[in-house]
C-alpha positions in Angstrom: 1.1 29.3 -69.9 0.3 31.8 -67.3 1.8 35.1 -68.9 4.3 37.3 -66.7 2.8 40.6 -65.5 4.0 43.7 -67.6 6.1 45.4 -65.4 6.9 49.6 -65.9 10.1 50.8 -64.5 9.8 54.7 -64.9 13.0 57.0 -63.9 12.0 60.8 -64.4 14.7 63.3 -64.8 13.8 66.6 -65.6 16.3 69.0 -67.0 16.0 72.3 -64.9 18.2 70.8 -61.7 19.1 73.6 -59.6 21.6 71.9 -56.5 23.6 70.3 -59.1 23.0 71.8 -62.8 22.4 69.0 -65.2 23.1 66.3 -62.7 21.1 63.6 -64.3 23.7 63.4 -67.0 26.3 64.6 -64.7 29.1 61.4 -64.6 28.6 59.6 -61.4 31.8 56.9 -60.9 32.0 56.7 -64.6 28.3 56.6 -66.0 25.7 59.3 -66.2 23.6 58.8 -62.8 20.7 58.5 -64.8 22.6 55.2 -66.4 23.0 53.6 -62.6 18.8 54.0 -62.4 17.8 52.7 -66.0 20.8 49.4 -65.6 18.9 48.6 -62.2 15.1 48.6 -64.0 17.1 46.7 -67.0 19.0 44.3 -65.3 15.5 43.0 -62.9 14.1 40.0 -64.0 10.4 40.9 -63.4 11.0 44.5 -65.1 9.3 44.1 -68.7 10.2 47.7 -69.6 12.2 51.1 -68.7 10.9 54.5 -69.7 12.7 57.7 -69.2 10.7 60.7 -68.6 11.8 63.9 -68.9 11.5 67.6 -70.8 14.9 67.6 -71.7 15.9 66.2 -75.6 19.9 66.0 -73.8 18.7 63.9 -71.5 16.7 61.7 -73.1 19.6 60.9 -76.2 21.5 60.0 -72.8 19.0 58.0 -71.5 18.0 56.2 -74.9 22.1 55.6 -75.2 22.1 53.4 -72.1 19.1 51.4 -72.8 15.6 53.1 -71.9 12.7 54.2 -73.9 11.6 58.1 -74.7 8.2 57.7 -76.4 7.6 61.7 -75.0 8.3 64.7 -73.5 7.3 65.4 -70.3 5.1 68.6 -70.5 6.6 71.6 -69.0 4.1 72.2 -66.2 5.1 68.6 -64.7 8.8 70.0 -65.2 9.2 72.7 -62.8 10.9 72.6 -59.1 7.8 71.9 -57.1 6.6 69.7 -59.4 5.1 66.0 -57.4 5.6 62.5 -58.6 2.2 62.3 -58.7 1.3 64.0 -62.2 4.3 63.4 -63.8 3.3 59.1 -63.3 -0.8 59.7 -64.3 1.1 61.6 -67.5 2.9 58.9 -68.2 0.0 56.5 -67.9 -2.3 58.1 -69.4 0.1 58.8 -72.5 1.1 55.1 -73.3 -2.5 54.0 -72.8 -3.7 56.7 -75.3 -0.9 56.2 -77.9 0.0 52.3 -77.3 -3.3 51.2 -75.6 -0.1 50.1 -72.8 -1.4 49.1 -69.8 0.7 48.0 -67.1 -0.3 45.6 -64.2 2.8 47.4 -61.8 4.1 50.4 -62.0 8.0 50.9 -60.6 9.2 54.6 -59.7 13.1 54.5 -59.8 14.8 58.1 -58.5 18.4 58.5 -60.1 19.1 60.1 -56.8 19.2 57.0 -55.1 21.8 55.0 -57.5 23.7 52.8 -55.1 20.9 49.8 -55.7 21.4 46.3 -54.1 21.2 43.2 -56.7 17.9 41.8 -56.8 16.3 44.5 -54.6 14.0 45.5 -57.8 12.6 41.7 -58.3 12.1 41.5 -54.6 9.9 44.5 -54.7 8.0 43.3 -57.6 7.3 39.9 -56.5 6.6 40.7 -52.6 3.7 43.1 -54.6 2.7 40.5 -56.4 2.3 37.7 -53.2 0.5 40.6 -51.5 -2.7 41.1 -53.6 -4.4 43.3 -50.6 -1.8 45.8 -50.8 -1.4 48.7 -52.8 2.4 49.5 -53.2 5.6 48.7 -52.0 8.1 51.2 -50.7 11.7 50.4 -50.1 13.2 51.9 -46.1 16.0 51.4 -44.3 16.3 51.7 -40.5 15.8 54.9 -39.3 19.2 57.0 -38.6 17.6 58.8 -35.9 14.7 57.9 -33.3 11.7 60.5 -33.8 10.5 59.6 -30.6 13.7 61.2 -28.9 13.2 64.2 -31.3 11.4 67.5 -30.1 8.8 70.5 -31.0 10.1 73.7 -29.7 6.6 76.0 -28.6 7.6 79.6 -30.5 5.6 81.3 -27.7 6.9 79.9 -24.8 10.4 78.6 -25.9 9.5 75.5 -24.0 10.2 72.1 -25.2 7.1 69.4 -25.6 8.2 65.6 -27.4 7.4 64.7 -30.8 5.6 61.4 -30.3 4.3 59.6 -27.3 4.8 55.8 -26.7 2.3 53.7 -24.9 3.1 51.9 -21.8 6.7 54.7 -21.6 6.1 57.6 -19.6 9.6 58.9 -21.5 10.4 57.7 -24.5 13.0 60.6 -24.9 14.7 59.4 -21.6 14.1 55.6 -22.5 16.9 53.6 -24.1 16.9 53.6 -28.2 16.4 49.2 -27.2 13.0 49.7 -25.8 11.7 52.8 -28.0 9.4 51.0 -31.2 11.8 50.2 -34.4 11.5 52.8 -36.9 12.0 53.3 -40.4 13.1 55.9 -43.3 11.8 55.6 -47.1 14.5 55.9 -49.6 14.3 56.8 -53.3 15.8 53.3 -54.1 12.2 51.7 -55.8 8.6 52.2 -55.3 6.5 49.8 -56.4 2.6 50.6 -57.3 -0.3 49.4 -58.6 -1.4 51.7 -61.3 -5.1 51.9 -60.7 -3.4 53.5 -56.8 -2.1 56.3 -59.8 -5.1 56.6 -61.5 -7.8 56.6 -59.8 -6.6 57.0 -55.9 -4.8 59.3 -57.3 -1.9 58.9 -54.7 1.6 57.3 -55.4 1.3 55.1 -52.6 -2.4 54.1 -51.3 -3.4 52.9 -48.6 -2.0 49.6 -47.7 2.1 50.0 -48.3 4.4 47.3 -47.9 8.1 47.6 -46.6 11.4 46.3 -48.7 14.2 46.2 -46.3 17.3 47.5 -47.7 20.9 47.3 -45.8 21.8 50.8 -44.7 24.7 50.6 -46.4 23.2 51.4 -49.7 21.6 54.6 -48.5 22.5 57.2 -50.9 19.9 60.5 -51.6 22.3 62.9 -53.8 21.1 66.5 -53.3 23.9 68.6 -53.5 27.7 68.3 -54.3 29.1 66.2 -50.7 26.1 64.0 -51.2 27.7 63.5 -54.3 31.4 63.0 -53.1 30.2 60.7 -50.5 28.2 58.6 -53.1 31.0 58.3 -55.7 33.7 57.3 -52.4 31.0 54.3 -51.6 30.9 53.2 -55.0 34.0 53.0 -55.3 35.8 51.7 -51.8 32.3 50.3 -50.0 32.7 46.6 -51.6 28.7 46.8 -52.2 27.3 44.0 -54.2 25.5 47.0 -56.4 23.8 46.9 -59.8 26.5 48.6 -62.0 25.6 50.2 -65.5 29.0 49.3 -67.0 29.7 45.4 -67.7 31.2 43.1 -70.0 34.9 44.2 -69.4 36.8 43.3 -72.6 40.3 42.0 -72.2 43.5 42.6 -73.8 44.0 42.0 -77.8 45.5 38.6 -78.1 47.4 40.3 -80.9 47.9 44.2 -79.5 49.0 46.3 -82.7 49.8 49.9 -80.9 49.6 51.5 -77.3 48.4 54.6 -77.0 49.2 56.5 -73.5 48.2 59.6 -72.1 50.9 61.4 -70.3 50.5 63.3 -67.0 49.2 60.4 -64.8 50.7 57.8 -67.1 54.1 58.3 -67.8 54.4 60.9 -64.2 52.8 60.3 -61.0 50.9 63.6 -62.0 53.0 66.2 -60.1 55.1 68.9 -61.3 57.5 71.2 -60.2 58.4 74.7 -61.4 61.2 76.8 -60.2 61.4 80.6 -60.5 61.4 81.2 -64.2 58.8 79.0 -64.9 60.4 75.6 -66.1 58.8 72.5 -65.4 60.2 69.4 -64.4 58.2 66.3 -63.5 58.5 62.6 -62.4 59.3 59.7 -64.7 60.1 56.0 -63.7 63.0 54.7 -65.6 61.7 51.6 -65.6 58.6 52.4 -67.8 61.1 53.4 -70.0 62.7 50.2 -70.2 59.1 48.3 -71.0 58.6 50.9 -73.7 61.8 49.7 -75.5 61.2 46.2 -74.5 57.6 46.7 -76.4 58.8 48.5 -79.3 61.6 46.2 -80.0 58.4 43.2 -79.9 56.6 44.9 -82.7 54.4 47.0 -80.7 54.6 50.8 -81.4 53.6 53.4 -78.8 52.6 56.8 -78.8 51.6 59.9 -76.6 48.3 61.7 -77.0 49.0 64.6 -74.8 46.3 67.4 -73.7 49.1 69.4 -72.5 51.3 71.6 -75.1 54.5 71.6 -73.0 58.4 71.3 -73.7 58.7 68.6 -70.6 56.3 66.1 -72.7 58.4 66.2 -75.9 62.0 66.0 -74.0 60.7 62.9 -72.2 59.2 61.2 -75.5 62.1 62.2 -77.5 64.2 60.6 -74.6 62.1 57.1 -74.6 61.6 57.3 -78.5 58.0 57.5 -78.2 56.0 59.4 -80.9 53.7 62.1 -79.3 50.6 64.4 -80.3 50.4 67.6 -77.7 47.8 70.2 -77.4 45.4 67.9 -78.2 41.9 69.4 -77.5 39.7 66.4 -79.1 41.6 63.2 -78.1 39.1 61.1 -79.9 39.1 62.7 -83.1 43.0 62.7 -83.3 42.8 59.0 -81.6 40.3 58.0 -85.1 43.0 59.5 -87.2 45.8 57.6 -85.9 44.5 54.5 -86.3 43.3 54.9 -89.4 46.3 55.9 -91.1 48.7 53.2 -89.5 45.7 50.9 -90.9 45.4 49.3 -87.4 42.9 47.4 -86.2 40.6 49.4 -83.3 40.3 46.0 -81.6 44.1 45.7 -81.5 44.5 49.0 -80.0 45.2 49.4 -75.9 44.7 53.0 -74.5 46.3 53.8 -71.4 44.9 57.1 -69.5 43.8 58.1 -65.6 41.3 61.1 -66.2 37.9 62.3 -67.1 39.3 63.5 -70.6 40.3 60.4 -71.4 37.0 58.4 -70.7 35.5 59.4 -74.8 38.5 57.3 -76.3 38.1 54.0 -74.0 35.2 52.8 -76.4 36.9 53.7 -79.6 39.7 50.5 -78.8 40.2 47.3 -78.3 41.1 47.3 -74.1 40.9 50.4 -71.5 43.5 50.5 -69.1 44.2 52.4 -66.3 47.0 53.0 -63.2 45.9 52.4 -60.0 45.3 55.9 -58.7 43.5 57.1 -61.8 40.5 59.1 -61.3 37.2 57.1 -60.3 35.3 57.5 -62.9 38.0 56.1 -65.1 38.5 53.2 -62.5 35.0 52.1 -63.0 35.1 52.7 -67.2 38.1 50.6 -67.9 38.5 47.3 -68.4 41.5 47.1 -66.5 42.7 48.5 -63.4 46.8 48.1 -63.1 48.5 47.0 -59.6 50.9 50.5 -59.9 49.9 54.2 -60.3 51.1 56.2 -63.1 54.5 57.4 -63.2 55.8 54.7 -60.3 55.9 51.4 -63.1 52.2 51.2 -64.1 53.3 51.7 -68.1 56.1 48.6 -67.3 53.2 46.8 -66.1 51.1 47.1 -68.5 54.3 46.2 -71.3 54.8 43.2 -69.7 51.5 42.2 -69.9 50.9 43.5 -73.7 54.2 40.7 -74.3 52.4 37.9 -72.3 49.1 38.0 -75.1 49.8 35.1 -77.1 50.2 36.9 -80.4 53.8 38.3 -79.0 
């Protein structure tokens, strides 16, 4: 048998981000953008193994959490802000052949700043580098946004104007039609694929003879600063791309759910409140939630409110639905642990219903994550289910009903 080609998938993510502080382990749409990089070098066929490289111990528990190696610590002088690809890949090279006497036959560069991969754009790299034995590296581009040969170089003595780029056979291409102006593309941070003697000894991350992978447009995403970011998490999230994801293997409902546990603003109200002069608070409730609540107690199910909040409103309107509540709660998970522990419940039996950030550390500690329909995104894409309603307008009655449908009820 003809063995497969060893394959390196290398994300670097150094710790010293200045445009967005600690971004690599920042949450993007529910997963540390580092995760989005090392699923995508994971989930390739052709990909025999992911390394993380970085200076930063944070980051590499992170990385090591979600699936990638961290055999070292990427010296401080390939760390800084000016710091090229180009050293920080011979280090890594050079390391694993020193201490493993690893030596890859490709070497892939995978940027976390471009997370918003296509399926199967990884293998198709690999294996158009591996058809193409007179070329050096493969480099994935998109069309180009902008024709450079309708841009301009302004003289700084003259003030004058003079074109970037001539085109043979166009007098001027600036005045020509984008149709008849050469097709032209931009290099994204979406996958780089090299051999490593192009490292090594060309010492270059790309050689001489480069290859292009097309990649739809749509997928173009370089985060650099906080609206890169927005836009980024909006695509994820509403741009029905066929993307490698770093969360799978949603988990259904307990055939046999034992307790609900709900948060409250966002769950039981639609996450608005008023206040009138002397400070009272009064928020929305649907009074049909209500009715599931009673509906599910009365079936054997008990719920109960795990609150961040310390306020008067939350215990009137669990007092009113006879729902236990916890408020003030600063480490949800912690006080989540406890609860189950002394009702002597099964975790796997237990459903927890929240719609922010705060509540993303207690979806892995149950049996089902569940969400409203307007929670945040990045507990969208962490839970296992998504409800039809949003909170406070008959999510929590959806969710009862569906809790009474499990065949242990």
């Amino acid at each position: 048998m003809v063995k497969p080609p060893e394959v390196l998938a290398v994300i670097q993510a150094r710790g010293g981000s200045k445009g967005i502080p600690r971004k690599n382990i920042r949450l993007f749409a529910g997963a540390p953008l580092i995760a989005w990089s090392i699923a995508a070098g994971l989930q390739a066929e052709t990909v025999t193994r992911v390394i993380l490289s970085t200076d930063d111990e944070e980051i590499a528990a992170v990385g090591r959490q979600h699936g990638a190696e961290t055999p070292f610590r990427r010296p401080a002088e390939y760390a800084r802000d000016d710091s090229t690809d180009l050293p920080v890949f011979e280090h890594a090279l050079r390391w694993l052949a020193d201490h493993e006497n690893y030596h890859p036959d490709m070497v892939v560069q995978l940027r976390p700043t471009s997370p918003v991969r296509p399926v199967g754009l990884l293998d198709e790299a690999v294996r158009l580098l591996l058809d193409h034995p007179e070329a050096d590296s493969v480099r994935g581009v998109v069309p180009a946004g902008q024709n450079p040969h309708k841009m301009w170089k302004i003289d700084p003595q003259s003030g004058c104007m003079h074109p970037l780029l001539s085109v043979p056979g166009i007098a001027e291409p600036y005045n020509a039609p984008r149709q008849a102006l050469p097709p032209v593309h931009w290099q994204t941070g979406h996958v780089d694929v090299i051999r490593p003697g192009v490292i090594t000894q060309k010492h270059s991350m790309s050689g001489d003879v480069i290859l292009p992978v097309l990649i739809d447009p749509r997928y173009t995403v370089d985060i650099d600063n906080p609206s890169d970011w927005q836009r980024a998490e909006w695509l994820v999230m509403n741009g029905g791309l066929d993307m490698v994801r770093p969360l799978t293997g949603k988990r259904l409902l307990p055939a046999r759910p034992a307790l609900l546990v709900m948060d409250f603003d966002g769950v039981l109200t639609d996450n608005r409140v008023w206040t009138d002069l002397e400070g009272r608070e009064f928020v929305s409730s649907s009074k049909s939630d209500s009715m599931g609540l009673t509906l599910l107690q009365k079936a054997g199910i008990p719920a109960v409110v795990l609150s961040s909040e310390n306020n008067e409103v939350v215990a009137a309107r669990c007092r009113k639905i006879k729902v236990a509540c916890h408020q003030g709660i600063l480490d949800k998970p912690a006080v989540l642990k406890q609860m189950m522990e002394e009702r002597h419940v099964d975790p796997n039996q237990v459903v927890y219903l929240g719609n922010d950030v705060n509540d993303l550390p207690c979806f892995p500690m149950v049996g089902c994550a569940v969400v409203p329909a307007d929670a945040e995104p990045e507990a969208r894409l962490a839970a296992d289910l998504v409800l039809k309603h949003c909170g406070g307008m008959g999510a929590v009655r959806e969710l009862c009903r569906l809790l009474l449908e499990q065949p242990g009820h």
